[in-house]
C-alpha positions as CSV (number, residue, x, y, z in Angstrom):
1,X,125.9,109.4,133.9
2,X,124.3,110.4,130.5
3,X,120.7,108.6,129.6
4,X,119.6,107.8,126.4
5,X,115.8,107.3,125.1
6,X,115.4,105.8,121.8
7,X,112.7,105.3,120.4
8,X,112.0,103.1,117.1
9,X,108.3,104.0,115.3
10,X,107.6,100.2,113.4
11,X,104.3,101.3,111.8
12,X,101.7,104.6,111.5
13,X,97.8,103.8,112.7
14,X,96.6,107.1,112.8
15,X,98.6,110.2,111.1
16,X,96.1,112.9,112.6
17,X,97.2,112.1,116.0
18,X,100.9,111.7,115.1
19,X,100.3,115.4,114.3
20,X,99.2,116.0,117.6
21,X,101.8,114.0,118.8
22,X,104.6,115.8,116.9
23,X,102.9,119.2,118.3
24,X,103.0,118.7,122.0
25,X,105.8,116.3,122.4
26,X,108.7,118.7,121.6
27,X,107.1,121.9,123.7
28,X,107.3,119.2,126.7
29,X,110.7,119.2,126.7
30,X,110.6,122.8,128.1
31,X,112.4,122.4,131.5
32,X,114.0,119.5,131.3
33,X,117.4,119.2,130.3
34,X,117.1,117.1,127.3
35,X,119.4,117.0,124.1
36,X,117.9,115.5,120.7
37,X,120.4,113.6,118.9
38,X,118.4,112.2,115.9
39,X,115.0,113.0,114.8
40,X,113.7,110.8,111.7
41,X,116.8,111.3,110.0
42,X,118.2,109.0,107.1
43,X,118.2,105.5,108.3
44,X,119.2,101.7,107.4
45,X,118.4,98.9,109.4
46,X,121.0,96.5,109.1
47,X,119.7,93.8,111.2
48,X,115.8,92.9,112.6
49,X,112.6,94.4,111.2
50,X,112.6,97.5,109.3
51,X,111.6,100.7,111.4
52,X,109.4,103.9,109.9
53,X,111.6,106.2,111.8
54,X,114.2,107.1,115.0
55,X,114.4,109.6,117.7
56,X,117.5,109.5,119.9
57,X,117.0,111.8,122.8
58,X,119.9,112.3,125.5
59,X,119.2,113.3,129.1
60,X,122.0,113.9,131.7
61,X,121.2,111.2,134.1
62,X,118.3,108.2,133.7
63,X,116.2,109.3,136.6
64,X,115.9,113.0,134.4
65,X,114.9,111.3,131.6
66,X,112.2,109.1,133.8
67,X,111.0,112.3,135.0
68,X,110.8,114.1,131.6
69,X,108.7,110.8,130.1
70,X,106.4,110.2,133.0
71,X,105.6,114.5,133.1
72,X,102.3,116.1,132.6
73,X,103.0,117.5,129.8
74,X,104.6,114.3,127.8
75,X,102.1,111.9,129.4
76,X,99.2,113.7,127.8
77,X,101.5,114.0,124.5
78,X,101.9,110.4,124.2
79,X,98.5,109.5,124.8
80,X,98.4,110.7,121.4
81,X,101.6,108.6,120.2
82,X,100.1,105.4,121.7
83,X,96.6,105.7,118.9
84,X,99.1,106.9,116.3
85,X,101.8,104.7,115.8
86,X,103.6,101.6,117.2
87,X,106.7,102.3,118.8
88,X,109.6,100.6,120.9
89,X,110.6,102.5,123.2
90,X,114.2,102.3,125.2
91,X,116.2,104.0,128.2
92,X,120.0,103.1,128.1
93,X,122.7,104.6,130.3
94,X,125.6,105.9,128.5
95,X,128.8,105.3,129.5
């Protein structure tokens, strides 16, 4: 069953490594059978706090999308996400 993660960037610490961030976190996708769906597009929050931003990646199952976040490759990308920015992070099964 198809996995979503969302995640929801509330504030920007440090824009040099959300650059760094932006640079490696797409190339570790390669392999991994991952589908973006929404990437920082036009937004409105119509309820809670505002958010700077959305990316709404699909996966086909949850334990895929586990494997893609917890890679090499995407651990040592977000490393760089974690001193950038404040995010919420969140993996839903579809239905």
């Amino acid at each position: 069953m198809a996995a979503y993660l969302i995640f929801q960037r509330d504030t920007t610490k440090d824009p040099e490594e959300m650059k760094t961030y932006a640079g490696l976190a797409g190339p570790s996708m390669a392999g991994h059978a991952a589908t973006p769906h929404v990437v920082y597009g036009k937004h409105e929050v119509l309820e809670g706090p505002d958010v700077e931003g959305v990316v709404v990646v699909s996966f086909p199952t949850m334990e895929e999308a586990k494997a893609w976040y917890d890679s090499p490759a995407y651990t040592a990308a977000r490393a760089h996400r974690f001193k950038g920015s404040d995010y919420r992070v969140v993996l839903v099964q579809g239905i």
